[in-house]
N, C-alpha and C positions, 0 to 999 in steps of 0.2 A: 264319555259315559253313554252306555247306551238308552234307549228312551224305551220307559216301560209301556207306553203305549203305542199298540200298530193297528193294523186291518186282517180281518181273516174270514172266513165262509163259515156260514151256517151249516152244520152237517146232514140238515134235514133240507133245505129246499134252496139249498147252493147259493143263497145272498149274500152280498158283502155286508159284512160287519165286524162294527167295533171290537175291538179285544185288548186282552194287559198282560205281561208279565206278574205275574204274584210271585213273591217273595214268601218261604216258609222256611227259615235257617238255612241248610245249602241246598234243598230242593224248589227249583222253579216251576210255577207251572201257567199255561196259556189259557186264561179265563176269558168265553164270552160271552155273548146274551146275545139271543134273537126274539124277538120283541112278541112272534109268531110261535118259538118252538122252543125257548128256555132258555136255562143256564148248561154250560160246557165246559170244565175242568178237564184237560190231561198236560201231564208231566212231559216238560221237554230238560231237563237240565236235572241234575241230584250231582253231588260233591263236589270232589276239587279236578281241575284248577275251577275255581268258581265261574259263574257266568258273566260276573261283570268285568272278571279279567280276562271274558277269552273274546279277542277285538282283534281288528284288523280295519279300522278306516279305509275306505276307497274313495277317490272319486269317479266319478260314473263316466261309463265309455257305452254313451247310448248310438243307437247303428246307425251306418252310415245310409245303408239304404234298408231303411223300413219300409216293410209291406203292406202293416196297416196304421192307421190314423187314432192314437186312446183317443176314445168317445166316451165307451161304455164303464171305462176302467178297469184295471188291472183282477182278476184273469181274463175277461173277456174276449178281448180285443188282441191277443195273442198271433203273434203273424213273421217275425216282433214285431213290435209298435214301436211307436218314437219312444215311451217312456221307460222303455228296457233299458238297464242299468249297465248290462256286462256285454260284451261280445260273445260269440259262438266258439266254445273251445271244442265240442263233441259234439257232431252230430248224430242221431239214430237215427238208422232208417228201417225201419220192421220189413225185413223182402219177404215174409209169409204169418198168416195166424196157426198154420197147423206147428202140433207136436209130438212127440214124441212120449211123450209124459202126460202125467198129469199132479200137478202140483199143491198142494194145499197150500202156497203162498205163490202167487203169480202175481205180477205186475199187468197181466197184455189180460189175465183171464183167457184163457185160450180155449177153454173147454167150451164158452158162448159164444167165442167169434171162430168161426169158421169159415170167414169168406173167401174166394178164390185166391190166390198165391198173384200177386201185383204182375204185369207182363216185364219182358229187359226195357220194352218203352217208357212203359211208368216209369222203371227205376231210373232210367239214363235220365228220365226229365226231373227226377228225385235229387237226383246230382246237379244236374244245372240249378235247379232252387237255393242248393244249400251253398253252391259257388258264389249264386249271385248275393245271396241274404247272409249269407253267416263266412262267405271268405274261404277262405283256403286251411280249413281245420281241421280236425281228427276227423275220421270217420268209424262208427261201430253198428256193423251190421246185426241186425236183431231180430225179433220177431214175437209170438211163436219162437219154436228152434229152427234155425237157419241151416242148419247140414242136413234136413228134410229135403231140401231141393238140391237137387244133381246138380242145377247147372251154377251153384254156388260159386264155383271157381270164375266163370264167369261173369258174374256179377263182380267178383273183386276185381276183375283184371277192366274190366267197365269202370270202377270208380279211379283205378289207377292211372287210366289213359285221360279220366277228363281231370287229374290232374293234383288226386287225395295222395298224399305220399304215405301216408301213416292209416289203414284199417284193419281193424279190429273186428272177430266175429266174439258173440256173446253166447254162449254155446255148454248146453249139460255137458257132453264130452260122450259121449253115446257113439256117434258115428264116428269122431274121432279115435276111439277105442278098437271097433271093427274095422274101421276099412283105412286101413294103413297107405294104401293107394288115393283115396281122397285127399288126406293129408298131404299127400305129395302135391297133388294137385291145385289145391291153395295155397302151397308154398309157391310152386312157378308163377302160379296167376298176380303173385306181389301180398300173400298175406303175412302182416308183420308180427299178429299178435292173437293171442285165445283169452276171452274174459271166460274163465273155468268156474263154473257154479261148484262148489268144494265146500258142504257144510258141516264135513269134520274129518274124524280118521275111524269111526265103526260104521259099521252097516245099521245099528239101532237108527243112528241118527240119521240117514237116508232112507231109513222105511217110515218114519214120523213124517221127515220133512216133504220126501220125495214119492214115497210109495213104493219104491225099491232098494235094494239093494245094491248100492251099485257101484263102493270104492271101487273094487279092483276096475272097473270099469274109467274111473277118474285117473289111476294110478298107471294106465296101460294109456291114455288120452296122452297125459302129459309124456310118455316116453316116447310115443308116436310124434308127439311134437318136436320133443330133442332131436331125432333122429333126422326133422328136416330141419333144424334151427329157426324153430319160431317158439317166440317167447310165452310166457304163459304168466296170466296173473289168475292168483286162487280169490274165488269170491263168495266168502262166507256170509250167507243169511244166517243172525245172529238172532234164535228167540228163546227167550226166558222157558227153563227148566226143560231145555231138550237139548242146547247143545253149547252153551256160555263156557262148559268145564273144558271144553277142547279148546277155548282159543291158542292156548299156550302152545299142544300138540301139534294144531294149525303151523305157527308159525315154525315151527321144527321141523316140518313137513316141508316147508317152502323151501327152508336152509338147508335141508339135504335134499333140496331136489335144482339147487343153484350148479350152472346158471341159465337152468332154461326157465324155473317159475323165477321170475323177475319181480313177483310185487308179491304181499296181498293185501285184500281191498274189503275191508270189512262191512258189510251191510244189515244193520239193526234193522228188525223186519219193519215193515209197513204196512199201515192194514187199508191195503187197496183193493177193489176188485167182488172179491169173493168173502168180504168181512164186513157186514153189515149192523150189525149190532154196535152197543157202544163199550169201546175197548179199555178194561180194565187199567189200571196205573203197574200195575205185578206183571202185566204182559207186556211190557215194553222195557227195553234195553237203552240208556242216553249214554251220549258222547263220554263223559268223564266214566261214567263205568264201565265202560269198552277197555277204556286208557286202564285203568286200574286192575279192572282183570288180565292186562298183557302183561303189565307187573309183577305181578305175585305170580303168576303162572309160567315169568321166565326166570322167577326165581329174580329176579331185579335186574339182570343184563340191561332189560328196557324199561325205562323209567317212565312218568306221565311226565316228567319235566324235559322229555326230549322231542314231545310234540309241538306242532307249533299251527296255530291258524292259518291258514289257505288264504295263499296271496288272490286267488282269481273269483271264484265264489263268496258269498256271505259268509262269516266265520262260522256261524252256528250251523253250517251243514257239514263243514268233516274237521277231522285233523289229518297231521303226516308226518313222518321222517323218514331218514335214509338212515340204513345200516349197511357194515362191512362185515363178513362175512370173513373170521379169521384164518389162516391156517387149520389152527387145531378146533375147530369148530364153532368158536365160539362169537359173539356179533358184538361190535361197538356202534354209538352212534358215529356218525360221518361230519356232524357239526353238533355241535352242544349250546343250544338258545343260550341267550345272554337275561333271558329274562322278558315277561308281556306288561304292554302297557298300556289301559286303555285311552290313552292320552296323547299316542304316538301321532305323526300328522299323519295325514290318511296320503296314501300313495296309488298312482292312476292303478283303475282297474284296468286300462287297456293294456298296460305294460303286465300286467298279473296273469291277462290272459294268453299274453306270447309266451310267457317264461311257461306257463302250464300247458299249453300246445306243444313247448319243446322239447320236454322234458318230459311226459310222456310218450313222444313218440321216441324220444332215445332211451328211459328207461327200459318201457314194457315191450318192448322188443329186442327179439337175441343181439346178444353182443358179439359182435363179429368182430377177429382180431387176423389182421392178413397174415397168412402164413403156419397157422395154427389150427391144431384138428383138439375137436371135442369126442372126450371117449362118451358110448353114450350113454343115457340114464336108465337106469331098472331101479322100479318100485324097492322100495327097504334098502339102498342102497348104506353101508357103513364107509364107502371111502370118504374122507375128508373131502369138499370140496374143491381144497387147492390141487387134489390129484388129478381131477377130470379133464385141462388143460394138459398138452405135452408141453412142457417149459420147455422155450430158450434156452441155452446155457450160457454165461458172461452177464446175466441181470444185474444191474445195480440196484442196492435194497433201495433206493427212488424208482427206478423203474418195475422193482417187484409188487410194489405198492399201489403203484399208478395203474401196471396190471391187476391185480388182485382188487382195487376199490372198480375198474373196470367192468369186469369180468361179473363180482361178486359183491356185488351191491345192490340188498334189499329193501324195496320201499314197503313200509307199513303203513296202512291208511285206514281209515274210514267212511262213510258218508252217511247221512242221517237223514234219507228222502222221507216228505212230508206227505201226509194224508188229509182228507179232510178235519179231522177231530185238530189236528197240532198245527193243520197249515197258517203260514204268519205271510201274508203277502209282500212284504219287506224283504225277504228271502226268495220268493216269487221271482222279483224283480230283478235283483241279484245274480239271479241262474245265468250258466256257461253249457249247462248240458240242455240240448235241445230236442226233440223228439220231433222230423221229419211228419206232419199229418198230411192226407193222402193228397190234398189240395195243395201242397208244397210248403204252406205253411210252418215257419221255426217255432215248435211249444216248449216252452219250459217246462222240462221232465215231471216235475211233479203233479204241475197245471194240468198237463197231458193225462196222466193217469190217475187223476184225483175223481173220486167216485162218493156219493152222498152215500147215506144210510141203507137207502133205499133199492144202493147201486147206481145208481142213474149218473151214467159220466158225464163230467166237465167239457172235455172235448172229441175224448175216441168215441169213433164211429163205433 
């Protein structure tokens, strides 16, 4: 059973303080009091599967070589520290603050940081940091937008040589839409994978969210990616009455565009950065209503009973499943939960964090099958997926199977990054996703971009 009381920051002058889960029929929500600046209600949880059955016990796989020493306590002391719970599955490393946009929901704020673009020195010593502190894990390069710098390609074939098998850039899909020749070019360099900002299927919902226009833009990204077989996952920022009505479309989109979009990775917005005020309960999207809108929006193909808590992170920051991706169009799950318990015995987080280092570096990158050519992908495509492949002839339906769950198998996810008003430092601690800061130090992503009322960050420069 989880314990209704944790620790979380003040949103006005970044103190650690006490906080509780409150109980209100199925909506939860994270009450706390600063002694200096008040009382703080916001909503982390509303319906089913309820909060007290969505668990995943771990025991803690704190690092082997810690950077800094908790003194000050957790977010402080950030480095990791010894009291870090999880291992490193992702590292970020921001190689610029410029962009190409400007976003009314940013994580980096990009519009105030404008500092020079880090030199190849920084970033090679940015790699040795995360070799030596966080191991041999994913890499996702970020920023700012990262296809702003030419010498991008170079930078990937830099993290490949000191030895990241699996990077990822995090990328609007902008340059990759024009310059069909770049693309090429981070494909040689060892680029395995494109996290695709994708927050629907109209152009309405790109000029609210983004300030352009700019499917066909995402839609011409992704074929430019097929074309060199790198994988693509769609990453929807998800915010109340702008664009919730598309997830279903979302996921349809991904399925006909299998199998170069390999994931998608849902992201309830967060109000970091550039949202100062104090953030209404109507503006924010939880986990279980994510799960419920996939539902009814794929007509029940996907059900909330086919998600399951995240072996590697705290349970209360995502869900996920795999699906297969039929013949005739239509997606099954790939394993069907036996049922959650919060009771279950807790099982090592370190082993949670290899399974989830592994398994997205062989998901979210193209599936390469020897001997086999992929016809390639155009926007609005109608063929079935199982056309896109030239089949063998002589399959046996085991091996057409094994191909086909191969080939065309989709992950559906979430993740629920925390701001100040919701952060629960229990989850803090938890974190597998790191954010590289300039001093080499590994932040726990939220830690990293958690920013007060007032704006004043936590830890970005």
């Amino acid at each position: 059973m989880r314990k209704n009381k944790t620790t979380s920051l003040c949103p006005v002058c970044l103190k650690r303080i006490d906080a509780e889960y409150l109980f209100e029929d199925s909506t939860v929500f994270l009450l706390k009091t600063c002694h200096t600046h008040g009382t703080f209600k916001t909503v982390v949880w509303r319906g089913e599967p309820s909060f007290e059955s969505w668990d995943r016990p771990k025991t803690p796989a704190y690092p082997k070589t810690p950077r800094q020493t908790g003194k000050e306590g957790c977010p402080y002391d950030c480095g990791l520290c010894n009291r870090h719970r999880q291992k490193t599955c992702t590292a970020v490393i921001e190689i610029t603050s410029r962009c190409n946009l400007n976003c009314n929901t940013c994580f980096a704020d990009t519009e105030k940081h404008t500092a020079p673009d880090p030199t190849l020195a920084q970033i090679s010593s940015w790699f040795e940091s995360v070799k030596r502190y966080g191991g041999n894990c994913n890499i996702q390069l970020s920023g700012g937008e990262p296809t702003v710098r030419n010498d991008l390609p170079d930078i990937v074939d830099m993290g490949r040589k000191a030895g990241f098998e699996f990077i990822q850039i995090n990328t609007n899909g902008i340059r990759l839409a024009d310059d069909k020749n770049y693309v090429q070019l981070l494909k040689d360099a060892g680029l395995a994978s494109v996290f695709l900002q994708f927050d629907g299927i109209s152009d309405d919902v790109f000029l609210k969210i983004r300030g352009r226009k700019l499917l066909s833009k995402k839609l011409k990204a992704i074929e430019n990616c097929g074309k060199n077989n790198i994988g693509v996952v769609l990453v929807p920022t998800l915010i109340p009455d702008i664009n919730l009505g598309q997830i279903g479309d979302i996921i349809r989109t991904a399925k006909d565009h299998s199998p170069v979009v390999r994931a998608v990775h849902f992201q309830p917005v967060s109000y970091f950065g550039r949202y100062t005020d104090m953030v209404s309960d109507d503006r924010r999207i939880t986990l279980p209503e994510i799960m419920l809108h996939i539902e009814k929006q794929t007509g029940g193909q996907i059900k909330t009973n086919h998600f399951k808590p995240p072996g590697c992170e705290n349970a209360l920051c995502s869900f996920s499943a795999n699906f297969i991706i039929q013949t005739d169009g239509t997606i099954q799950p790939l394993h069907q939960n036996t049922g959650r318990s919060c009771c279950s015995a807790p099982s090592p987080a370190a082993e949670g964090a290899e399974k989830a280092k592994r398994y997205v570096a062989r998901q979210w990158a193209f599936p390469e099958i020897n001997g086999e050519k992929r016809v390639p992908v155009s926007p609005g495509m109608s063929t079935p997926p199982s056309a896109q492949i030239n089949s063998p002839n002589g399959l046996t339906a085991l091996d057409a199977f094994l191909r086909q769950t191969r080939l065309h198998t989709l992950s559906i996810s979430a993740m629920a990054f925390q701001d100040v008003w919701n952060i629960d430092l229990e989850r803090v601690r938890d974190c597998c996703i790191h954010t590289v800061a300039p001093d080499g130090r590994l932040v726990p992503f939220c830690a990293y971009n958690c920013t007060s009322a007032s704006g004043k960050a936590l830890h970005r420069i």
